[in-house]
C-alpha positions in Angstrom: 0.8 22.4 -12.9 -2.5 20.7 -13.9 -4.0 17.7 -12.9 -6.1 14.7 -14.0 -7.3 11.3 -14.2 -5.8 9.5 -17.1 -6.4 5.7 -18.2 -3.3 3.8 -18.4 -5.2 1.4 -21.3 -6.8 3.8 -23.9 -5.5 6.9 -22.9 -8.7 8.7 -21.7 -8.5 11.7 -19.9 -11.1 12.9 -16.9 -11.2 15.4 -14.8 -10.6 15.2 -11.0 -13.9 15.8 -10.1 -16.2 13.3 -7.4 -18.1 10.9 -8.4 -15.3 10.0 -11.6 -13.9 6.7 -10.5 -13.3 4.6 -13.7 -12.8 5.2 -16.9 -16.3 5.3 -18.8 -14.9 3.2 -21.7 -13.1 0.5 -20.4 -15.0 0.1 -17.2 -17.9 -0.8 -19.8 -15.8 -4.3 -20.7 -15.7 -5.1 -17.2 -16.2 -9.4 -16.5 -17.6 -11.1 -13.9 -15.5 -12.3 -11.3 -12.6 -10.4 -12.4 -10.3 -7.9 -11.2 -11.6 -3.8 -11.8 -11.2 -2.7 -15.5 -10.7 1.0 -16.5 -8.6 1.7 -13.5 -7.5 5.4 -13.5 -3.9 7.2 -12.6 -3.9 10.4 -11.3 -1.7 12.2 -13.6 0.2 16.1 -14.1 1.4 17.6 -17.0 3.3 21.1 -16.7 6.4 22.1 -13.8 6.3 21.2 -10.5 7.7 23.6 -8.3 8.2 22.0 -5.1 11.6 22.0 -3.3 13.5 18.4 -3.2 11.8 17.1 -0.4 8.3 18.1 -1.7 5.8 15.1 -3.3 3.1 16.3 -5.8 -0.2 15.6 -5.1 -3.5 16.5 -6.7 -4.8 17.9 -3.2 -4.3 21.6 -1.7 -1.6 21.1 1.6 -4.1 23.2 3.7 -7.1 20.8 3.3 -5.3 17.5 4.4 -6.2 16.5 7.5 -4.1 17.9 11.0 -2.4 14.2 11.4 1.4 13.0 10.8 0.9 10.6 7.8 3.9 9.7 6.6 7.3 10.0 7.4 7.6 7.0 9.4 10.8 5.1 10.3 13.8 3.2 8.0 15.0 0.9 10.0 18.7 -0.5 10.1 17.8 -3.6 11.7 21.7 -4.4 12.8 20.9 -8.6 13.7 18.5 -9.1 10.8 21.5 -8.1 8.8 23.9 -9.5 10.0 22.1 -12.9 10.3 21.4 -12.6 6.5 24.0 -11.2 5.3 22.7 -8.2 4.0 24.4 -4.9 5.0 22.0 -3.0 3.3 18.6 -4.4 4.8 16.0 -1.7 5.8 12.5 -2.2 6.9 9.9 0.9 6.1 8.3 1.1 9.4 4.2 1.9 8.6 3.0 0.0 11.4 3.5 3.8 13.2 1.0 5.5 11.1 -1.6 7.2 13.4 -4.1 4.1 13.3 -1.6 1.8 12.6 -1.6 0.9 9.3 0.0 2.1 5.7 -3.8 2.8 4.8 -3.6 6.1 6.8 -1.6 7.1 3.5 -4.5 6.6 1.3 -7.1 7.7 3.9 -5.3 11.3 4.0 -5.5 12.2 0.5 -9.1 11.3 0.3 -10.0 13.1 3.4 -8.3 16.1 1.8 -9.9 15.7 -1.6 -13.2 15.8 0.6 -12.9 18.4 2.7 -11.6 20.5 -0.8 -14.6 19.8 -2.6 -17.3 20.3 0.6 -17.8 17.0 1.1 -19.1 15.4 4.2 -19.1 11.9 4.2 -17.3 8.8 2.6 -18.2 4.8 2.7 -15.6 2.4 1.8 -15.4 -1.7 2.1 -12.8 -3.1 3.7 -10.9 -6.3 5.4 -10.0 -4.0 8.5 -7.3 -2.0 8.0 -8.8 0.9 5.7 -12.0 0.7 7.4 -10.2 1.7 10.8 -8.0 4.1 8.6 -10.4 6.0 7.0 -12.3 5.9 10.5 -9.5 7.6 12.1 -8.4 10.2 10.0 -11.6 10.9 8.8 -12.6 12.0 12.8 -9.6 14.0 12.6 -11.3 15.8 9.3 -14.6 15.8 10.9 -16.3 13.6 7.9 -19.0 10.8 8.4 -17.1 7.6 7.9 -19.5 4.6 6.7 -17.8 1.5 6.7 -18.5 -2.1 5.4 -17.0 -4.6 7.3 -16.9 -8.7 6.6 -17.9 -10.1 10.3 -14.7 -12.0 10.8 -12.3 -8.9 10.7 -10.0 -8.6 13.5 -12.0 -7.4 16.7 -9.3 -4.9 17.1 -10.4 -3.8 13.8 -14.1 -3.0 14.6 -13.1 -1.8 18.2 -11.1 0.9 16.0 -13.8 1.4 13.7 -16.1 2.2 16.5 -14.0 4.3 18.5 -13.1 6.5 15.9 -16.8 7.2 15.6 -17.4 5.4 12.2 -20.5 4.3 11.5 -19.9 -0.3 11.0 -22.5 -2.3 8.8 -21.1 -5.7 9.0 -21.1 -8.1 6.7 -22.1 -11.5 6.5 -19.5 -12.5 3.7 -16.3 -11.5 2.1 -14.2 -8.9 1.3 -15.6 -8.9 -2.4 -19.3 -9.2 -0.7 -18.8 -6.0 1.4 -17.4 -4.4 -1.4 -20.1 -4.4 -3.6 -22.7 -3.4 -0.9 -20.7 -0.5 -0.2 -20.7 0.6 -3.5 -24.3 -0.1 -4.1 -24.2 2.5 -0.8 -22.4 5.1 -2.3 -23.8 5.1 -6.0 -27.4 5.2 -4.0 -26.7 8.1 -1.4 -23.9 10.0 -3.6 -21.4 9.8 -1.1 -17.4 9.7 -1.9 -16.4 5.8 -2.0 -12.7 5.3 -0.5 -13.0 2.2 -1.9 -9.4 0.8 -2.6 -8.6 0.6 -6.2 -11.8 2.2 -7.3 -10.7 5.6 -6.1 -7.8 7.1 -7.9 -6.4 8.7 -4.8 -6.2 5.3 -3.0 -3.5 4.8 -5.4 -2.1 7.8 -5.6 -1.8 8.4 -1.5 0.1 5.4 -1.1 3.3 7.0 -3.6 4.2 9.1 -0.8 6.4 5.9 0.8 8.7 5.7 -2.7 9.2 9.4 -2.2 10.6 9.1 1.4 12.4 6.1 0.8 14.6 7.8 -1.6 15.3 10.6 0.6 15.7 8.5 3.9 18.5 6.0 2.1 20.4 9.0 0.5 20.6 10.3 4.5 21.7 6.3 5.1 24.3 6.1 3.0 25.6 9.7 4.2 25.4 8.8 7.4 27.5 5.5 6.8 30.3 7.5 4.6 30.8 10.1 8.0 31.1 6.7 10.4 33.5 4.8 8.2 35.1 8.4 7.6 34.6 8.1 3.4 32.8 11.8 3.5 34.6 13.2 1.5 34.6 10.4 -1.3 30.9 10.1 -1.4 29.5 11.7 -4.5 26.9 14.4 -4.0 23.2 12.8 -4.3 20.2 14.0 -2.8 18.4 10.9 -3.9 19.3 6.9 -3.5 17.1 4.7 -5.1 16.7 0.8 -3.7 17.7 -2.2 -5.8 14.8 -4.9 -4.6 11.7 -3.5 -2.6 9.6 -6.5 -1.2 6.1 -5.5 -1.1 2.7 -7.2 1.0 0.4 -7.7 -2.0 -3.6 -8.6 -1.8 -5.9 -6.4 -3.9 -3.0 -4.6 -5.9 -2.9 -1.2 -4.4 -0.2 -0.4 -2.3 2.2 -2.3 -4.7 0.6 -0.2 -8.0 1.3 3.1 -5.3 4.5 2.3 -4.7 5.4 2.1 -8.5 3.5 5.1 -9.3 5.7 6.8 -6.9 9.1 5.3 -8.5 7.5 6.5 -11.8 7.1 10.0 -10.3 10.8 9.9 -9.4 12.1 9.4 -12.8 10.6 12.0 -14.2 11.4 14.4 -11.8 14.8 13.5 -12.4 15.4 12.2 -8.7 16.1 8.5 -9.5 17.3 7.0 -13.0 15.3 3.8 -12.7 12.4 1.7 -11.2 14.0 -0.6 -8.6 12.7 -4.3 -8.7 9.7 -4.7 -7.1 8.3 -8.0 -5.6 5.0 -8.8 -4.9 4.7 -11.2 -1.4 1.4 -12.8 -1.1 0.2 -16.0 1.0 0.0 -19.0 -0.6 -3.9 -19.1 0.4 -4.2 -15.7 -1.3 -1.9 -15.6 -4.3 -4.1 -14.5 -7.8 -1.7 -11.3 -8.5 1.3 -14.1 -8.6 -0.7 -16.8 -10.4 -1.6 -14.3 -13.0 1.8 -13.3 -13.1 3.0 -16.3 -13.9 0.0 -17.5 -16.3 -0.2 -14.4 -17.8 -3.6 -13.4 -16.8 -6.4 -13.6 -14.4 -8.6 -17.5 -14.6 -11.5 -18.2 -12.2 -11.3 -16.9 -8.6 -10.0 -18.8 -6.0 -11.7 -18.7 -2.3 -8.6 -17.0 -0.1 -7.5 -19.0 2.7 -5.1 -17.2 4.7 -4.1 -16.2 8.2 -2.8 -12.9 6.7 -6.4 -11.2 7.0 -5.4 -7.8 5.3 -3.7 -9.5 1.6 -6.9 -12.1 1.6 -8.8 -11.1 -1.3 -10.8 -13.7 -4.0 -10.8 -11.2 -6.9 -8.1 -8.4 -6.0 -9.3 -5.2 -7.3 -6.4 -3.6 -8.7 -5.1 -7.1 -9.8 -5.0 -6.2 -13.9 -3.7 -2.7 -13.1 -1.0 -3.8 -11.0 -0.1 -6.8 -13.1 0.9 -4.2 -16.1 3.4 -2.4 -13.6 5.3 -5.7 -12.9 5.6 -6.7 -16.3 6.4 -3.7 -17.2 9.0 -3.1 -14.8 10.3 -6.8 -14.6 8.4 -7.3 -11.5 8.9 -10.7 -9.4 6.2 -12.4 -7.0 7.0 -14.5 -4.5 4.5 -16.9 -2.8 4.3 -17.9 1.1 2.9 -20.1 3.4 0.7 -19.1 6.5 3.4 -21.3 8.5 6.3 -19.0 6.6 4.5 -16.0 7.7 4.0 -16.8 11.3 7.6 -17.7 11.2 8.6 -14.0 9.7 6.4 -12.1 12.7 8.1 -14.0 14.9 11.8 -13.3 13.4 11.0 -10.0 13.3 9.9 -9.2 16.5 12.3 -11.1 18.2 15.3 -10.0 16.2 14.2 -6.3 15.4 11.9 -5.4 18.1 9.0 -5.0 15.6 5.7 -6.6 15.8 4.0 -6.2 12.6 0.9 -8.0 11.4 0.7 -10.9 9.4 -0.2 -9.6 6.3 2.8 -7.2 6.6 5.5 -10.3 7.8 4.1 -11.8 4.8 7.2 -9.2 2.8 9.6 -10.6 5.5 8.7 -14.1 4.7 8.9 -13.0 0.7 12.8 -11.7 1.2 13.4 -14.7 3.1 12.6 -16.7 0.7 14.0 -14.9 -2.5 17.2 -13.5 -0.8 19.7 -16.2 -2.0 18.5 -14.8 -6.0 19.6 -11.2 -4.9 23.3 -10.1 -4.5 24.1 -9.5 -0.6 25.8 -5.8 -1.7 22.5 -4.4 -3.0 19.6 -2.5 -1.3 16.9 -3.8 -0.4 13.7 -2.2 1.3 11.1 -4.6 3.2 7.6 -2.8 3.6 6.1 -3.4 6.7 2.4 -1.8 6.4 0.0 -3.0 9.8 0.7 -3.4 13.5 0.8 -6.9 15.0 -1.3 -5.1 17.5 -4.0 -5.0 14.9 -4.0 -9.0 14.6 -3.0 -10.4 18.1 -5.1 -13.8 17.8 -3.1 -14.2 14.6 0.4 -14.1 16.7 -1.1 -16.4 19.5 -1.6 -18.7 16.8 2.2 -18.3 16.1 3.5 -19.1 19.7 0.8 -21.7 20.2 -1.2 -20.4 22.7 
């Protein structure tokens, strides 16, 4: 099995290699003020031999880093569903990831990728979440994490950032603002950049939740035959793919992961399509949906959102992530900050799980979009951050 970068736009191939981020042609058309061009894929050509659990990944098992990523929770959230009407409702519990977030995802392959190729330190940009993600697992690794960090992020965000032993230059500015200083940082010292979008394996990490779902709803619906006593009459499947997943959406990432991993699952002959994927984002936040709807990126719009972790002027992975929902028949859905306070709320009161507001921001999409979706489908709501990353954002919420 071989692996490599490959452009989705030309075609270009690269090696894996550090210090390959873009592709060299089409990175060379990049605009101002406009989402990343010459985004790369990580890519395999040859037979995988895993068993039918197994994900493929371009990084050695024995270098990833001694945490459990992954394999977090399905939930069968009994009073969401029945208040909805959905009998086939699951949330995909991240919020559990070891520094609670679905970044730990990405942050794992990179810190692998590092420790494979000797390397000892990475810097990334970020609006909290990867910052204390990449802190985290990369103390686990034992790399030198150097993070930049906008000033208004989350205190629990920098308290993580600094516990984990990260070294924080904060930022007097946005996301976008700490992103180019932290790749001025790494193009000056050499360092790996984990910077979302930029790195291939940012993308490429964050598969890994497509790959579980498929597996967690085939043990779902098994489960469900031996209660109702059906056994017998359920056909043999190892694999169940969802009809609708509702995705948190800012800079593109997770959403262009989570296709990437549906991709994956075609061709390995586990799933026959690509479910319909909606991308949630707050109405103060919204370019991936405007573009969407427009048909390409205009002139950035300051965010304006209580959902810190989706609040992005130019998202990163915006153009790359655009192409997967045309391509697939991709929806967006748009919210309010009001919607999304309502949707932590729901779901903490209703399911017993507090989840941040970016992540209720999926909640609040499904809400929203649920009377356009048949009640006898499957449908998977990402949760990806802990409300305990965001409190002042669910005081806001209770009014207090």
């Amino acid at each position: 099995m071989r692996w490599f970068y490959k452009c989705p736009e030309c075609g270009a191939e690269y090696g894996i290699e550090p210090g390959r981020y873009l592709c060299g042609a089409c990175s060379a058309k990049q605009e101002a003020d406009r989402p990343l061009a010459g985004v790369l894929e990580c890519a395999w050509e040859g037979r995988f031999d895993g068993g039918p659990d197994d994900i493929p990944l371009p990084v050695a098992k024995e270098f990833l880093p001694p945490l459990p990523v992954g394999d977090t929770p399905l939930w069968e959230p009994a009073r969401l569903r029945d208040e909805t009407g959905f009998p086939r409702l699951f949330l995909k519990d991240d919020t559990c990831e070891p520094t609670g977030s679905f970044k730990d995802r990405a942050s794992y392959l990179v810190a692998g990728f590092a420790k494979e190729r000797g390397i000892t330190e990475i810097a990334l940009a970020s609006t909290g979440n990867a910052a204390s993600s990449m802190s985290g697992i990369g103390a686990a690794a034992g790399l030198k994490i150097t993070v930049f960090l906008p000033r208004k992020a989350p205190v629990a965000k920098r308290v993580q950032v600094l516990q984990y032993g990260a070294e924080l230059r904060e930022v007097d500015g946005t996301y976008d603002v700490a992103f180019d200083q932290s790749l001025a940082y790494s193009g000056e010292t050499g360092v790996l950049s984990r910077n979302t979008a930029y790195n291939p394996l940012t993308i490429e990490g964050k598969k890994t939740v497509s790959f579980e779902m498929v597996r967690d709803l085939a043990r779902a619906r098994e489960h469900e035959a031996r209660r109702a006593g059906h056994l017998a009459e359920l056909p043999k499947k190892d694999f169940v793919a969802p009809d609708h997943v509702f995705v948190p959406v800012g800079d593109g990432v997770i959403i262009a992961g989570v296709y990437k991993g549906f991709e994956d699952l075609v061709r390995l002959g586990r799933i026959q399509r690509v479910p319909t994927i909606w991308a949630c984002q707050a109405e103060g936040s919204s370019a991936i949906a405007r573009a969407l709807a427009a048909g390409g990126f205009g002139a950035p719009v300051p965010s304006d959102t209580i959902a810190d972790s989706i609040a992005v002027d130019v998202p990163r992975n915006g153009a790359h992530a655009l192409s997967k929902l045309r391509k697939y028949g991709g929806k967006a859905v748009v919210v309010t900050d009001a919607e999304i306070l309502d949707a932590q709320k729901e779901l903490a009161a209703k399911a017993g799980l507090f989840a941040e507001p970016s992540s209720s921001a999926a909640w609040a999409g499904f809400i929203k979009a649920k009377a356009g979706i048949r009640a006898d489908e499957t449908v998977v709501v990402m949760l990806t951050g802990s409300g305990l990353k965001d409190v002042a954002g669910a005081m806001k919420g209770l009014g207090l």
